[in-house]
Every structure is written in C-alpha cells, then in structure tokens.
N, C-alpha and C positions, 0 to 999 in steps of 0.2 A: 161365087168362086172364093174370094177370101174371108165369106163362113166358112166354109168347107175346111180351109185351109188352118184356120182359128181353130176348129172342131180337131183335127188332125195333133196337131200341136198340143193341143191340152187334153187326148186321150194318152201320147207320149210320156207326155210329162205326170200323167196319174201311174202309167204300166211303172217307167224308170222307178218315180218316189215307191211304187209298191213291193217292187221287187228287194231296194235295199231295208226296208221295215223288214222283209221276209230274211233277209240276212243278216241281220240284226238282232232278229229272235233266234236264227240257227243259232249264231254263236252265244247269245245268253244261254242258250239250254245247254250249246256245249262248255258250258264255262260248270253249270250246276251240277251237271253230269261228273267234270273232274274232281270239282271240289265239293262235294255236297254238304260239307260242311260249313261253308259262306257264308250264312245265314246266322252262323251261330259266334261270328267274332260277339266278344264282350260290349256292352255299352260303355259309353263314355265315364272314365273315372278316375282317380288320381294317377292309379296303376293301369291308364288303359294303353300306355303307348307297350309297356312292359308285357302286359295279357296279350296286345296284338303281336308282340314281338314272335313271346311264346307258344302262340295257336300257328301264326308262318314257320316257325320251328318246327313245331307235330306234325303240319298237314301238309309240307310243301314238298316236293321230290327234290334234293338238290346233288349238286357233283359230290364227288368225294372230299375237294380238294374246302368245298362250305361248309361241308358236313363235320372236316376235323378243323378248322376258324372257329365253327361252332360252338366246338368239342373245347376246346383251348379257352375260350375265353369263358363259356359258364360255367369252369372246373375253376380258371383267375379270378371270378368274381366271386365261389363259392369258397376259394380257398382266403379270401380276402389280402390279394399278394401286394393289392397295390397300397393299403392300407400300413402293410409289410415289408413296405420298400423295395419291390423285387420287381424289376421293368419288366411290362409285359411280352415285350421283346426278347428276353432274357428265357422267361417260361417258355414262349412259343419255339423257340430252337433247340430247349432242350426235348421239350417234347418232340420235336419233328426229329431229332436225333435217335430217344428212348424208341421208337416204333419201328425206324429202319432197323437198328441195333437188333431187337428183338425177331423181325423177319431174318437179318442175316445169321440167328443163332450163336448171336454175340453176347448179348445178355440173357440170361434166364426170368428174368422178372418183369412185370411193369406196377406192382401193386408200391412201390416204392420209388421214389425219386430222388436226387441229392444232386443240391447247385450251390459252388461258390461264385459268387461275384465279386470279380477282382476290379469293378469300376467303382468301390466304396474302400476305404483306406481302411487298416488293420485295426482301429480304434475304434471300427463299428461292426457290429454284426451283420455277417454276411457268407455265413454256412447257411442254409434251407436243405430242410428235410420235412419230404410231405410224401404223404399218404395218399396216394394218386383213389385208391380204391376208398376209403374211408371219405375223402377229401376234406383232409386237415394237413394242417401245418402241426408239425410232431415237434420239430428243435426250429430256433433261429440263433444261430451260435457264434460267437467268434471265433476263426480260423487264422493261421497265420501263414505267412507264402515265404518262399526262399530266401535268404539273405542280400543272395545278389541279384534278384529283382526288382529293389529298393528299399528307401527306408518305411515308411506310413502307408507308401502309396504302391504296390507290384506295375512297375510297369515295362521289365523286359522277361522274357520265356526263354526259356531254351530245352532242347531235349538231350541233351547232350550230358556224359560223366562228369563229375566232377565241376562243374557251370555251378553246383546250389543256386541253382534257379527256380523257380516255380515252372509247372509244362501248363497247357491249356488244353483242352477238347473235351471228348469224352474217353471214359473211363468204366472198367468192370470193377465191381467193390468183391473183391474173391473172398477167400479162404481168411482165419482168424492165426493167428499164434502169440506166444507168449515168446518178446523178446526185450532188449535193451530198457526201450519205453514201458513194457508190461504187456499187458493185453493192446493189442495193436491187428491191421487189415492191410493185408496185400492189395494192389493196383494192379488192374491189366489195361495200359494204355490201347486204346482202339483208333487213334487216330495216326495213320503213317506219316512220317514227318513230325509231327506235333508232340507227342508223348508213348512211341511206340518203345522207348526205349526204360518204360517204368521200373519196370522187373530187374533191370539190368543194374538202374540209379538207387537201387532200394529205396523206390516211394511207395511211401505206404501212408495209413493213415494210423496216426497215434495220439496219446496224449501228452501234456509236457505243462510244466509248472510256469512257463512265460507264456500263456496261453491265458489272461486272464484280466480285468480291470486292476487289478491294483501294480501290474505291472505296465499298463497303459501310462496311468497317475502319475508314476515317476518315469519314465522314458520318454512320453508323449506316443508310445506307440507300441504296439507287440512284439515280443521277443520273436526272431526268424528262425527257417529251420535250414533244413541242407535241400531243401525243393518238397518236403513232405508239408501235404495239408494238416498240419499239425492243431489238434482241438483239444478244449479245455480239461485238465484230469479229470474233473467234478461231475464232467456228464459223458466224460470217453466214454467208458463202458454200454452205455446206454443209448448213446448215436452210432456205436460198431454194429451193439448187437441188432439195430433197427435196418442197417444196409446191409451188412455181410449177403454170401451166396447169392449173386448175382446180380444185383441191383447197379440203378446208372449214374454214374457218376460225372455231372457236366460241369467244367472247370470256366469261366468265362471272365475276356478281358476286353473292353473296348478299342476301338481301330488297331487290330492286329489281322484285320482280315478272316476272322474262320468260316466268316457265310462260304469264302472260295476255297477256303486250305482242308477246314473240313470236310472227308465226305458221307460225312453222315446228315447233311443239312435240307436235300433235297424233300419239298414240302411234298409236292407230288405223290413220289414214293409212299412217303411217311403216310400221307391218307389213305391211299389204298391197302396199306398193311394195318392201320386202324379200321375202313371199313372189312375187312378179311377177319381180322380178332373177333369184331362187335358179330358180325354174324357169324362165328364160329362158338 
C-alpha cells in the first residue's frame, strides 16, 4: 500500500514539474516571436549599456507619453544643452509647450525653437536658439528683461501696461518691421494671464546698444528695457531673421508656477500631437 502510494506521488510530481517546463517554453517562443530581434542586442563593450539602450529604443513598442521623454532628451544630448547650461527641465517644457501650440494652430512652425532663461542673471547668456530640425544650437546670446523685474537678476513678471516688467510663457515670434530699434519682431503672447497682453505692451524683440559685455564690465549688469527681450545689435538681425513667422518663443523663470499657470504645459497632450506629426 504505501508503494503504491510513493508511486502515486512521484508520477504527480513528474506530470506538475512537466507541465510548467511546457510553460516555460510557451512563453520563451512567445517572447521570440515578439522580439525576434533578442538575439541580436550587442556584446558587451564600453558603449554596451548605450547600444542596449538604443536597440530598446528601435525595437520596443512604447506609450506616446516614452516615446516624446525619448524624443526630448536624445534631441538634449544631441543638442549638447547641458554642456550649454540650459536645464533639461527648461527644454522639456518648452517643448511640451511647442507641440500643443502647434496642434492648437498657434504656431506655425516647429523646425525652430527660442528659450529665455530668466533663472541666470543678465550677465550671462541666456537666449537659446536651436534648430529643432537640424539639431544645433544656432545663437546662445545675451538677452535683457524689464527694468522693473530687477537689477542682474528678473525676478518679478507682470502682464500688465506700463509695469516695464518682463512677462513669462510662451510666445509667437510673428511679423518683422522696421521701427524705433531698427529692424525689430512683434510678440504674440499665447499664454492667458501671463503675457496675453504683448501686443497691447509693445513687446517685441529688438536690438539696443546695452545689450552687450562691455556694458555688463561697467554696470555689473545689462542695460533693461521697458519688458522687451531686448538682444544684442551685433547679431539682432540675424537671430530675427532665424525666428520670425511663426516660431515659439518660451520665456522661463523659476518658482513662478508656470507648470500650473501655463496652459500649454500638459505632457500628455504634447505626445500625442508629437506622435500625430511623426506619423503624419
């Protein structure tokens, strides 16, 4: 009787372990099946974590939402922005901002980008103008911000007449004309609240003689303007005519809240109108 029973027991115990080997090979073949390419990551080498990176990039199906993280950061390492002092923080919002913009038929472009960062004092460069499509950095320029949103440092906004304050958000880089400053670009504030009232304040972008080092040397800081992003004479021309007609214009200042105030910030969004472009 307890052969019998021993026999019983370890026919069980062979069926169970068989069964899960038999399940074990389903899901390898279904694993081959999805990826057939599994076989083919790179051998180990200096660049293997980087190859592996880049073969999970090609071969992997991912949401929209991985797909433009992806997009963002090997456009930041290609464009070498951290090298260029520009937080990747900074890039990623503008861009989640450029791609809603462009789905709402706000901007006309995306082959072109333009970011101030107002968390760097007026003594350092901090215009960025980059070639989204190209991916280069075009200008890294000095800018200067309103008079009354401080001295070295901008750090109050207002949207408001008469304020000469600097506004924050985003922005359309429109139309060109020939006025006071010379050749100069009208602003179309896109953010309600924030800078809707551009047009109204006459911000625009121009160029102006305190916009430069040797007026830093002796003041310790850049000549202000009346809220316009005011840029150096020497390369005006030549950073108008790279944003003009329709290009986006992202203004940014630290702890003012625009992840909430803005709304053109939502990532979400911004992916699925990135993945809608790439497959269109």
């Amino acid at each position: 009787m307890i052969y019998k029973k021993l026999a019983y027991f370890r026919h069980r115990f062979y069926l169970i372990s068989s069964m899960k080997i038999v399940k074990l090979l389903i899901l390898f073949a279904a694993l081959i099946a999805v990826f057939p390419k599994l076989g083919q990551l790179p051998a180990h080498s200096e660049n293997s974590n980087a190859s592996a990176t880049s073969f999970l990039a090609a071969n992997a199906v991912m949401d929209p939402v991985s797909t433009f993280d992806l997009h963002t950061t090997q456009l930041y390492e290609k464009l070498d922005l951290k090298d260029a002092k520009l937080d990747y923080k900074i890039f990623s919002e503008a861009l989640t901002g450029m791609y809603n913009l462009l789905a709402g038929g706000q901007i006309l472009k995306t082959d072109i980008i333009s970011i101030v960062d107002f968390s760097k004092p007026s003594t350092e460069k901090r215009l960025y103008v980059i070639d989204i499509k190209k991916g280069k950095l075009l200008v890294k320029s000095l800018v200067a911000h309103g008079r009354n949103s401080g001295e070295n440092w901008a750090k109050s906004f207002s949207n408001e007449p008469g304020s000469y304050k600097s506004s924050l958000g985003f922005y359309r880089c429109a139309e060109t004309y020939i006025g006071e400053h010379g050749y100069s670009l009208r602003l179309d504030g896109l953010d309600k609240g924030l800078n809707h009232k551009a047009r109204e304040r006459a911000i625009v972008m121009h160029g102006a003689d305190y916009v430069c080092n040797d007026f830093c040397e002796k003041q310790g800081r850049l000549g202000r303007s009346f809220g316009c992003p005011s840029i150096p004479m020497a390369i005006h021309n030549d950073i108008i005519d790279d944003v003009k007609g329709g290009t986006c214009l992202y203004i940014y200042a630290p702890n003012q809240g625009l992840e909430t105030s803005s709304l053109h910030l939502n990532q979400e969004t911004a992916a699925k109108n990135f993945s809608t472009l790439k497959q269109g």
